[in-house]
C-alpha positions as CSV (number, residue, x, y, z in Angstrom):
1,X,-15.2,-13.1,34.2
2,X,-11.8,-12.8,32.4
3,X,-9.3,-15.7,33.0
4,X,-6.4,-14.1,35.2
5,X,-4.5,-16.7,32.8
6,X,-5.8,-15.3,29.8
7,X,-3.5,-12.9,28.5
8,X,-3.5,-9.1,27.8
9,X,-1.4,-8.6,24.9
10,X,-0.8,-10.5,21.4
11,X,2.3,-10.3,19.1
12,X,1.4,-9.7,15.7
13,X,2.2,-13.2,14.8
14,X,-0.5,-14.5,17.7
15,X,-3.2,-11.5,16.8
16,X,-3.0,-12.8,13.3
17,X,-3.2,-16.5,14.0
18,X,-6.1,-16.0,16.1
19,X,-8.3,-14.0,13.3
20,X,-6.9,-16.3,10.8
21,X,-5.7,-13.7,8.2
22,X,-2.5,-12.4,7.2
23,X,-0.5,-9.5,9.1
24,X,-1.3,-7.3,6.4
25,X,-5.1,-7.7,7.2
26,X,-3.9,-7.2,11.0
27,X,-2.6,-3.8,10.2
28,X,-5.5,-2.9,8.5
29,X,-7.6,-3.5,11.2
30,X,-5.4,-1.3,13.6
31,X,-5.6,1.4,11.0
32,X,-9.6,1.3,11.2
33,X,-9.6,1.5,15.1
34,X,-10.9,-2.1,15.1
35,X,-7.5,-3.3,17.7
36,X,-5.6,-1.4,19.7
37,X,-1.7,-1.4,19.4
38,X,1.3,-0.4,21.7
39,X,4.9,-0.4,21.0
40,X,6.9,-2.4,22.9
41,X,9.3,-1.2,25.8
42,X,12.4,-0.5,24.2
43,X,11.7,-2.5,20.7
44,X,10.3,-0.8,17.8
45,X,7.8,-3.9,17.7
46,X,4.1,-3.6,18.7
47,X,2.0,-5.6,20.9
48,X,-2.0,-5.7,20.0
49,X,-4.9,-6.1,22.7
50,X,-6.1,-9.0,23.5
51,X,-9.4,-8.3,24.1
52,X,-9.7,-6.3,21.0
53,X,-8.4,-9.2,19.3
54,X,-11.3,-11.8,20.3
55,X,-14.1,-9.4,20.1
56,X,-13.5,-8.6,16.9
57,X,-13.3,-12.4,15.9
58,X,-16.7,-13.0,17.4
59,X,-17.7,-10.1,15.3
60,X,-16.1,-11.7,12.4
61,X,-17.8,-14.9,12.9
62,X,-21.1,-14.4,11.1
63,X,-20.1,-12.6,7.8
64,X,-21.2,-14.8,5.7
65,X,-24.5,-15.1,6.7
66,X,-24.7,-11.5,7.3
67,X,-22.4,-9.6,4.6
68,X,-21.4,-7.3,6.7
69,X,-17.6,-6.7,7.7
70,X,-16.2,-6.2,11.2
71,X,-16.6,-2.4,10.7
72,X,-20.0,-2.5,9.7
73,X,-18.5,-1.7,6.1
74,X,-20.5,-4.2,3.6
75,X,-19.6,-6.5,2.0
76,X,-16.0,-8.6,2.7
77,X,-14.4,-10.3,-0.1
78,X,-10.8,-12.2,0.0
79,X,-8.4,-10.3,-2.4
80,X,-5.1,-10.4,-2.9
81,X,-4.8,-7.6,-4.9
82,X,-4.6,-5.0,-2.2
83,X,-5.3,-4.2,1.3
84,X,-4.6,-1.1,3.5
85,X,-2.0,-0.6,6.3
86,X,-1.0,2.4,8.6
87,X,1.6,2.9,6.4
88,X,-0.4,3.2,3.0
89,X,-1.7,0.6,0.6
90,X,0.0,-2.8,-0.2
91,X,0.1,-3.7,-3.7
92,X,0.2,-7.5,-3.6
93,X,2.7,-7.3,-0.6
94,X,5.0,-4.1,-1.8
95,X,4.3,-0.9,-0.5
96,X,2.8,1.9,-2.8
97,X,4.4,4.8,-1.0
98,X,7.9,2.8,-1.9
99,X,6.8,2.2,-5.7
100,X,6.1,5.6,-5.6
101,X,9.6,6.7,-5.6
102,X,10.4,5.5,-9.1
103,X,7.9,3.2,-10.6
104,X,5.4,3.9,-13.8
105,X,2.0,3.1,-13.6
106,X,2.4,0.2,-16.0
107,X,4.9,-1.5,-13.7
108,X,2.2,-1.2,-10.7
109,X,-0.6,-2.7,-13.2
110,X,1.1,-5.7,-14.2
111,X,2.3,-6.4,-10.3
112,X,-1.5,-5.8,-9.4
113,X,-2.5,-8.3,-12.2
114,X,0.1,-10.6,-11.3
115,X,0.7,-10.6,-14.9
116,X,3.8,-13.0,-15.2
117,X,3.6,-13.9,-18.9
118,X,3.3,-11.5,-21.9
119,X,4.1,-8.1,-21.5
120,X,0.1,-6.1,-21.1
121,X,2.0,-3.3,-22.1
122,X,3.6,-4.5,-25.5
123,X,3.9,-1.5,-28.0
124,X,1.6,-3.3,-30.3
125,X,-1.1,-4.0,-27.5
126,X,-3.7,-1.0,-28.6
127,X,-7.0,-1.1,-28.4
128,X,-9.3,-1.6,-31.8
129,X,-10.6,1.4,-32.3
130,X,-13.7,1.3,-34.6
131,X,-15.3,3.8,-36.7
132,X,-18.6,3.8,-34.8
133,X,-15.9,4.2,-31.3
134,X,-14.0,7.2,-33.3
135,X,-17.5,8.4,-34.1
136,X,-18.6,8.8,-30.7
137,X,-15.4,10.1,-29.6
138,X,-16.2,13.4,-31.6
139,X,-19.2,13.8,-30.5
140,X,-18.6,13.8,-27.1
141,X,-15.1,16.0,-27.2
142,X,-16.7,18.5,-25.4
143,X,-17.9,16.5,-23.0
144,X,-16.5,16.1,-19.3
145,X,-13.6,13.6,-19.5
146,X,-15.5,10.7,-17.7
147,X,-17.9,10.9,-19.5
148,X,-16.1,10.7,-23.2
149,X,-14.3,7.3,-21.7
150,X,-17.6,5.6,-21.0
151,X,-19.4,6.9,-24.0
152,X,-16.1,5.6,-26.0
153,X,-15.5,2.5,-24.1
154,X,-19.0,1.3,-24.0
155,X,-18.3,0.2,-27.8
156,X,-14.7,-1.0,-27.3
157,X,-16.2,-5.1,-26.4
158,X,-18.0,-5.2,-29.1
159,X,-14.9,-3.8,-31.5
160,X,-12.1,-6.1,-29.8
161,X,-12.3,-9.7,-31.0
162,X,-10.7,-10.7,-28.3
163,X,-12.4,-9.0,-25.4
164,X,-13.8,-12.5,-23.7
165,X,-10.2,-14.4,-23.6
166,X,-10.1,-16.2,-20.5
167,X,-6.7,-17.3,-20.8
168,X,-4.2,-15.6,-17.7
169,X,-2.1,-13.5,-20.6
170,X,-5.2,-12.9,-22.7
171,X,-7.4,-11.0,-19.7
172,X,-4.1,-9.4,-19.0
173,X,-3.9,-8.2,-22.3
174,X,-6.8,-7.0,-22.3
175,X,-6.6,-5.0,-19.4
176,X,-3.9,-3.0,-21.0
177,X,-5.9,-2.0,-23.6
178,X,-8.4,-0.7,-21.6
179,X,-6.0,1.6,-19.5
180,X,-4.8,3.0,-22.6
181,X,-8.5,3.5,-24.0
182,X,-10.0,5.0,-20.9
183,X,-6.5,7.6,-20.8
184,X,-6.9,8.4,-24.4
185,X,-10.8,9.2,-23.9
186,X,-10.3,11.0,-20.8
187,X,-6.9,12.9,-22.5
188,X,-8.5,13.2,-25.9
189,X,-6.5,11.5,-27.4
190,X,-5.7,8.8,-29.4
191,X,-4.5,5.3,-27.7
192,X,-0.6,5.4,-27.4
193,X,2.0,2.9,-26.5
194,X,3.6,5.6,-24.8
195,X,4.3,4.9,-20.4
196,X,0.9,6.9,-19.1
197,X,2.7,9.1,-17.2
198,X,4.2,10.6,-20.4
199,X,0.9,10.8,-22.4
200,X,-0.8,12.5,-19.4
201,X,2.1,15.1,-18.9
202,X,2.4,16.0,-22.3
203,X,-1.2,16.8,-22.9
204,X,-1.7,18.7,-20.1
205,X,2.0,20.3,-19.6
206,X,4.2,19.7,-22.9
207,X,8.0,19.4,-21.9
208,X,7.6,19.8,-18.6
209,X,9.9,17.3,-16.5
210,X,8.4,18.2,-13.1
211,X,5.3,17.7,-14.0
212,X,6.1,14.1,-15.5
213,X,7.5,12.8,-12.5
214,X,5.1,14.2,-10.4
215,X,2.2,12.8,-12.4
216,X,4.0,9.4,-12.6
217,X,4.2,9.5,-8.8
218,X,0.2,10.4,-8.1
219,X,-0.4,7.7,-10.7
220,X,1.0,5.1,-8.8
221,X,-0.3,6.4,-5.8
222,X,-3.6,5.8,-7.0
223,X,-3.7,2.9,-8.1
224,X,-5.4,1.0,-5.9
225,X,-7.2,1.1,-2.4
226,X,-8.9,-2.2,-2.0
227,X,-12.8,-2.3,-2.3
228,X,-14.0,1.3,-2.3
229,X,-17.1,2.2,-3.8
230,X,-16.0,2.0,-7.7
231,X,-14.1,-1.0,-7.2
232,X,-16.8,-3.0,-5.2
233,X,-19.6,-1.8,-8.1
234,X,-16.9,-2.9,-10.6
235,X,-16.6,-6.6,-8.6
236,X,-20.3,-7.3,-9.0
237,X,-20.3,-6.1,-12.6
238,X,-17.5,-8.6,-13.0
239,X,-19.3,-11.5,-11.2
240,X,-22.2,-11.4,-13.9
241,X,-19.5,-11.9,-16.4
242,X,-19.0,-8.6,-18.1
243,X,-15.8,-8.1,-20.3
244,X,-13.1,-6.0,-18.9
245,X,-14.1,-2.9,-21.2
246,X,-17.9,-2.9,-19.7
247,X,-16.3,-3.9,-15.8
248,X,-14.5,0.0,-16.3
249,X,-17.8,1.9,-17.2
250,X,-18.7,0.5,-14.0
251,X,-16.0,1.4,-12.0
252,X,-16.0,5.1,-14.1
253,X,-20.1,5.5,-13.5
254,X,-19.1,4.7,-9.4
255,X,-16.1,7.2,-9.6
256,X,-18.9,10.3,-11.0
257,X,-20.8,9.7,-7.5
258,X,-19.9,13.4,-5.7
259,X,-19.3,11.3,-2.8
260,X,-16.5,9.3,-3.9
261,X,-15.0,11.3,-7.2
262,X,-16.5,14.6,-6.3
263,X,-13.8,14.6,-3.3
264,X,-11.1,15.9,-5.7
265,X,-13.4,18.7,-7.2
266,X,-14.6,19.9,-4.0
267,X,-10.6,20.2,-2.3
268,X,-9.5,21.9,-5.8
269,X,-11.9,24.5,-4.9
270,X,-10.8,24.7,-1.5
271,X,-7.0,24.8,-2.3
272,X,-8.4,27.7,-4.8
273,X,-9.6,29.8,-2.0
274,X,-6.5,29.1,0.2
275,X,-4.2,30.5,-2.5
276,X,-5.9,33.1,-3.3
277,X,-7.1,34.7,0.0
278,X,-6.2,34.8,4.0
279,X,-5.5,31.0,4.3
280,X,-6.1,31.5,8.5
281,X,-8.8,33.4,8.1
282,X,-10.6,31.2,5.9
283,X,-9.7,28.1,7.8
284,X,-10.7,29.9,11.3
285,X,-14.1,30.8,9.4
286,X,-14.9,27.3,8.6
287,X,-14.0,26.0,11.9
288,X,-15.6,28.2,13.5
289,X,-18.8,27.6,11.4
290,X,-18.4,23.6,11.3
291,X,-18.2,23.8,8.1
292,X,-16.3,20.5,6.7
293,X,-13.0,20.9,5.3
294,X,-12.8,19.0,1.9
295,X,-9.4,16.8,1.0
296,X,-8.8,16.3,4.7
297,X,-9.7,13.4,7.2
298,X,-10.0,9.9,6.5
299,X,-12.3,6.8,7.9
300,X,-9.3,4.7,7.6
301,X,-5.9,6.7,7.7
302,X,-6.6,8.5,11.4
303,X,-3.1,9.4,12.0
304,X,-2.4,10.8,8.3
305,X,-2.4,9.7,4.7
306,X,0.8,8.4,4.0
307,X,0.1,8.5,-0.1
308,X,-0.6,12.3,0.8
309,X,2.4,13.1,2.4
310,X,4.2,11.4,0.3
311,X,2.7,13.7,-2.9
312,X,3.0,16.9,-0.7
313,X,6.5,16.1,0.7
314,X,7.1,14.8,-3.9
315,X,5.9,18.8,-4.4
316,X,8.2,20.6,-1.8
317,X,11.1,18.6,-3.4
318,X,10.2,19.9,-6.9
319,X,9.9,23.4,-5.6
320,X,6.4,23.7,-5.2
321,X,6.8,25.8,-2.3
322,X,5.7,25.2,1.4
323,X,3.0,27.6,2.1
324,X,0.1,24.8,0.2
325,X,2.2,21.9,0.7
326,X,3.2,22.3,3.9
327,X,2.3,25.7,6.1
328,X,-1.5,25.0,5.2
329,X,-2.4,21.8,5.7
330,X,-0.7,22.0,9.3
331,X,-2.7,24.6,10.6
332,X,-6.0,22.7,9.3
333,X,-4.6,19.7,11.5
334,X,-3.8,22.0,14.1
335,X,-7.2,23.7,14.2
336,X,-9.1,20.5,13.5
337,X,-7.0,17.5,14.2
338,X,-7.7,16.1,10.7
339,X,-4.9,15.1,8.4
340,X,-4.8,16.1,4.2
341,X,-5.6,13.0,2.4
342,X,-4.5,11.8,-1.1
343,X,-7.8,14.1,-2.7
344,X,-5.8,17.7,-0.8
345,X,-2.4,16.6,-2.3
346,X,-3.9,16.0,-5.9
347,X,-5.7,19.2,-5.7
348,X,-2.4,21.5,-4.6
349,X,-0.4,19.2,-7.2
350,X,-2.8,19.9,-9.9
351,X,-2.8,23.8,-9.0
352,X,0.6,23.7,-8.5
353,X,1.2,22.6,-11.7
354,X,-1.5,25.5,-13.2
355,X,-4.1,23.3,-14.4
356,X,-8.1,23.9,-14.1
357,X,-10.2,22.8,-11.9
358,X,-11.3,19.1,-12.5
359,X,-7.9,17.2,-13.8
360,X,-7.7,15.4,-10.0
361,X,-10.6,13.0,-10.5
362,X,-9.7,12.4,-14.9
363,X,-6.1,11.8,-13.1
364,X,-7.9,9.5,-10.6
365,X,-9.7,8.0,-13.0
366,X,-6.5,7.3,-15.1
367,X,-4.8,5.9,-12.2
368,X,-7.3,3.6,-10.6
369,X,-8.2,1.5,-14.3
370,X,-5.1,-0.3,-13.0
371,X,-6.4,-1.3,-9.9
372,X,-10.1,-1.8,-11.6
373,X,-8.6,-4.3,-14.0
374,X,-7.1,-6.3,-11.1
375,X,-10.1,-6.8,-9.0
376,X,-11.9,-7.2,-12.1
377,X,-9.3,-10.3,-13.4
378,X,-9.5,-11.6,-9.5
379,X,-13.1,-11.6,-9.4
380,X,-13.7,-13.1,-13.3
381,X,-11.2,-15.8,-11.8
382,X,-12.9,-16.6,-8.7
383,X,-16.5,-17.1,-11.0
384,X,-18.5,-16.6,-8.0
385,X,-21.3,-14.6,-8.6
386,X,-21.5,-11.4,-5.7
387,X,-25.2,-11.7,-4.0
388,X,-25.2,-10.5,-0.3
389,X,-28.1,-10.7,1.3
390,X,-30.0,-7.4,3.0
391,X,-31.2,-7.3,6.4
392,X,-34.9,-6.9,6.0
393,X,-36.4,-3.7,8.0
394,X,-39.7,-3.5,6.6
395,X,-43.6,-3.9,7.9
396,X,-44.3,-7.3,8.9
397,X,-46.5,-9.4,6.7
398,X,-50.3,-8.4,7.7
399,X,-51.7,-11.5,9.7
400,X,-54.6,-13.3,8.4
401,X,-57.5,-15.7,10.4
């Protein structure tokens, strides 16, 4: 029986303390459903349920012997490179939705790296690029744009003496080098010291300013998004003690899964068949059917995307036009309840901006070597090797006399 002294609400500062992580963490729990908040009577502060609170510490309790997290997601690791709030990713404490507004991708990596010594991003920081690299880069041209990045990059450690520096401004530089290898393979093109933003916007539209900003701000956007699929494969890659280079392939052979990179494909083709026919129709159909929507929902943003609405509210601005942007995606939320996430904003930018089908995940790809590099740096720093455990379902060993 509950204590009538125990109480019913937390501040944040109490809700924290008792689950021993930082407010951050706290808000990402509240995002995920995990504890309940309510704002305060006339304060635009929020109080958090207490009961919510300690359950999900007793929940929390036995992670390490089971792996599992307090959402049954698997496994937990500290970072600080990331974590996720109501309000949108935190990049080492700064908002990404606020970068957004006017950083470059290279400003997000080195704040994700932590990189406070040489600049990763020096003009002369290229990668080596051998002739058995160049080699395969040919012969793979007209090959999907993952794919060319790890066929190219899976020589790049063996080419760069100094792939293996363990020093704090060697792994950084490093890192940089891989961004701009994995962009070049993926644009088809070769490494530049040029911001990312510009390389990607001039390959794909030449002297167009909208398009450069608007790139720049997806970029950043996507950086990062704490231990997803790719970036968890990429954290165990790193544990064995893989080089930065061979840490992306994994995080780039994650990404191909259709159920984590195949997102952005399957809402291009949906924000095809919205432009082109009876958007209500075709929503009413699919509703009506049960048919999921692609690019809309999220296990983690239930009120909205914020990096989406950003992007969508980034394309109105530019002129983009409402009916995709805006008109669209409202009745979808309106006939389904389910928001547009960051994969539906891509897709209308990329169409807005009249490219084919299939730029979202090489732009996603582009974007998240960033945040790849900086789990990968945490985790080589850390050394720990990754080895959760599984929780054994199988036949009991047969008996014998």
């Amino acid at each position: 029986m509950k204590s009538i002294s125990e109480p019913l609400y937390l501040t944040a500062g109490e809700a924290a303390r008792e689950l021993s992580v930082s407010p951050a963490t706290l808000y990402a729990y509240v995002s995920r459903g995990l504890v309940r908040s309510e704002p305060l009577p006339d304060s635009r502060q929020k109080r958090y349920r207490a009961e919510d609170v300690r359950a999900l510490k007793n929940r929390r309790a036995p992670f390490a012997a089971s792996g599992r997290g307090p959402d049954g997601e698997m496994p937990v690791l500290d970072s600080a490179v990331s974590t996720i709030t109501e309000a949108g990713p935190l990049y080492r404490g700064v908002h990404a939705v606020a970068l957004a507004r006017d950083a470059t991708l290279e400003q997000v990596a080195t704040l994700l790296w932590d990189a406070n010594g040489a600049d990763p991003f020096a003009p002369g920081n290229l990668p080596v690029m051998s002739d058995a690299m160049r080699a395969v880069a040919g012969a793979t041209a007209a090959q999907p744009p993952l794919v060319r990045a790890i066929a190219v990059t899976a020589l790049a450690g063996n080419a760069d003496p100094k792939a293996l520096n363990r020093s704090a401004d060697g792994r950084a530089g490093v890192a940089g080098r891989v961004m701009r290898l994995v962009a070049a393979s993926i644009l088809g093109t070769e490494p530049a010291a040029q911001p990312l933003h510009r390389q990607v916007a001039e390959a794909w539209k030449p002297g167009d300013a909208t398009a450069r900003n608007l790139v720049r701000r997806a970029l950043v956007l996507l950086a990062d998004h704490e231990l997803n699929a790719s970036t968890y494969t990429l954290r165990c890659a790193a544990s064995t003690g893989l080089n930065l280079y061979d840490q992306a392939i994994a995080g780039l052979v994650a990404l191909k899964g259709p159920r984590h990179g195949g997102a952005g494909p399957l809402a291009a083709r949906l924000v095809a068949e919205l432009a082109a026919g009876d958007a209500a129709r075709l929503i009413a159909d699919k509703v009506a059917t049960g048919e999921r929507i692609p690019g809309f929902g999220h296990v983690i943003y239930r009120q909205g995307d914020p990096r989406a609405a950003d992007l969508l509210a980034a394309l109105v601005a530019a002129g983009a036009g409402q009916r995709l942007a805006v008109e669209v995606p409202a009745a979808i939320t309106e006939a389904t309840g389910l928001h547009p996430n960051i994969d539906f904003a891509v897709a209308v930018m990329v169409h807005a901006l009249g490219l084919p089908a299939g730029h979202e995940i090489a732009l996603f790809a582009i974007a998240r070597t960033a945040g790849w590099m900086a789990h990968g740096i945490e985790q080589m720093h850390g050394g720990a090797l990754i080895r959760p455990r599984a929780r054994y379902t199988g036949p009991a060993p047969a008996r014998t006399e």
